[in-house]
Structure formats: structure tokens, C-alpha cells
C-alpha positions in Angstrom: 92.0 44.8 95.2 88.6 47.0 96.4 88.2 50.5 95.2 89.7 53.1 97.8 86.5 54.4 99.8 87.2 58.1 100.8 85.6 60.3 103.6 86.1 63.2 102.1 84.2 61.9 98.7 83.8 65.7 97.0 87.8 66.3 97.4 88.7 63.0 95.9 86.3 63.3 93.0 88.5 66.4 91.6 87.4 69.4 94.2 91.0 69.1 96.0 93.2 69.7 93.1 91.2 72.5 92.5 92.0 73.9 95.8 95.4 76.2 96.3 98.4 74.8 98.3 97.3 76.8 101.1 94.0 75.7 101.5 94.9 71.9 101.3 97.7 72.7 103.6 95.6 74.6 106.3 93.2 71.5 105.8 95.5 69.3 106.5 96.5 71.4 109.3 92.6 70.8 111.0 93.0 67.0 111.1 96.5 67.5 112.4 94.7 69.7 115.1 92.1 67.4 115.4 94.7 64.5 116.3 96.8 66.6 118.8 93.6 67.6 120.7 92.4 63.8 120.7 95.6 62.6 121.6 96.0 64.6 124.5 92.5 63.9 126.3 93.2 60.5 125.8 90.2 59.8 122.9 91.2 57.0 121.0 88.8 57.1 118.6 88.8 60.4 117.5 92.5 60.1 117.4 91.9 57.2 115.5 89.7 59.0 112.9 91.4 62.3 112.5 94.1 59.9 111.9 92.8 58.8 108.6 91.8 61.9 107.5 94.9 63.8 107.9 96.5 60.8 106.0 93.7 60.7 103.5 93.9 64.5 102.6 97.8 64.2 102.7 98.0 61.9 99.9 95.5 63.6 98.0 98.0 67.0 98.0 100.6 64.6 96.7 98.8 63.0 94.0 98.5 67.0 92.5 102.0 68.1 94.2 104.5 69.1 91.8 108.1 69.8 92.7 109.4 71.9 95.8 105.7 71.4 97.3 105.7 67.7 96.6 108.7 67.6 98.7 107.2 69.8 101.1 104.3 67.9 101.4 106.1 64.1 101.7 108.0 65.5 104.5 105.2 67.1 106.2 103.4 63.4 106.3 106.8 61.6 107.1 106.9 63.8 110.1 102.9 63.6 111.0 103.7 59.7 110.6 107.0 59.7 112.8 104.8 61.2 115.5 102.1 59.5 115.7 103.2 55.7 114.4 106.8 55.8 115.4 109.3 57.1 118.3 108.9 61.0 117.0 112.6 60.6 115.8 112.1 64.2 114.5 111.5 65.0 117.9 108.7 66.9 116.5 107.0 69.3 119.3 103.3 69.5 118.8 103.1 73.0 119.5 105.0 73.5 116.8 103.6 71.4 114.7 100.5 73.1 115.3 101.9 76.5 114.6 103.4 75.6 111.2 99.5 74.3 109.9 98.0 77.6 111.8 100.4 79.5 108.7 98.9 78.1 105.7 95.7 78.3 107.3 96.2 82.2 107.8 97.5 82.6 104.4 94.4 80.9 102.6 92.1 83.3 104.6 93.4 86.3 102.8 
């Protein structure tokens, strides 16, 4: 197998497991964003893009996730996948969505 390329190379090398919960969360929560706002004017490619990134930066908060935010974190990406991949069996509302990434986001400005 080929090494894994990342886009965001300076979180992969160490950076992002340096960062708090709330910070990896609320950056999570911009490629989420990103997503909604490119799935909704109908950009594929940007959709497509933000995409990978949300997924990229979601794994890298589980590879340093321990316990309850491990957990919290799986489920946050099961539902991100459900949406986007799937029939939103979660019947997940993206304004919602959106408003529970706007709360870390808040939180890691303070």
C-alpha cells in the first residue's frame, strides 16, 4: 500500500494532537460548513473536496481521542457520513448540524 498523502500536512505531522478538543472540533465544524454550503449551490467539486477534508481531520481527532470524546467523535463522523454517503437515516437537519459545530467553535475562541 502507498503512504497516506494528507492536505492538511502540518496537523498530520503532530500539530493536531496538540490542539484541544474544541479546536479540532470547531475545525471540523468549517469543512462541515464548507460541505453544507457547497452542497446547497449545487458545487460538486467543492463538495467533493470539503468532503475529504472533514473526513481527513475527523480521523485525525480519533487517532488522539480517548474515551467519552472518542465516542463522541465516531458518532459525529457516522452521522457526517449518513448524510452525505447514505439516506440521512439520522434524519440529520443541516441546520442543526451546523449549529452543534458553531458550539465548539465558540468555545475554542475563549
Amino acid at each position: 500500500m502507498g503512504e497516506i498523502v494528507y492536505q492538511h500536512q502540518s496537523l498530520a505531522g503532530g500539530r493536531w494532537a496538540e490542539m484541544s478538543f474544541c479546536d479540532q472540533m470547531g475545525n471540523i465544524g468549517s469543512e462541515v460548513s464548507r460541505s453544507l454550503k457547497a452542497q446547497s449551490l449545487g458545487k460538486e467539486k467543492r463538495l467533493q473536496g470539503a468532503i475529504a477534508r472533514a473526513l481527513e481531520l475527523f480521523d485525525l481527532t480519533i487517532a488522539c481521542s480517548r474515551g467519552a470524546r472518542l465516542k463522541e467523535v465516531c458518532r459525529a463522523r457516522e452521522e457526517f457520513c449518513d448524510y452525505f454517503f447514505n439516506d440521512n437515516s439520522f434524519h440529520t437537519d443541516p441546520v442543526k448540524l451546523q449549529r452543534y459545530y458553531d458550539g465548539f467553535a465558540i468555545l475554542a475562541r475563549r
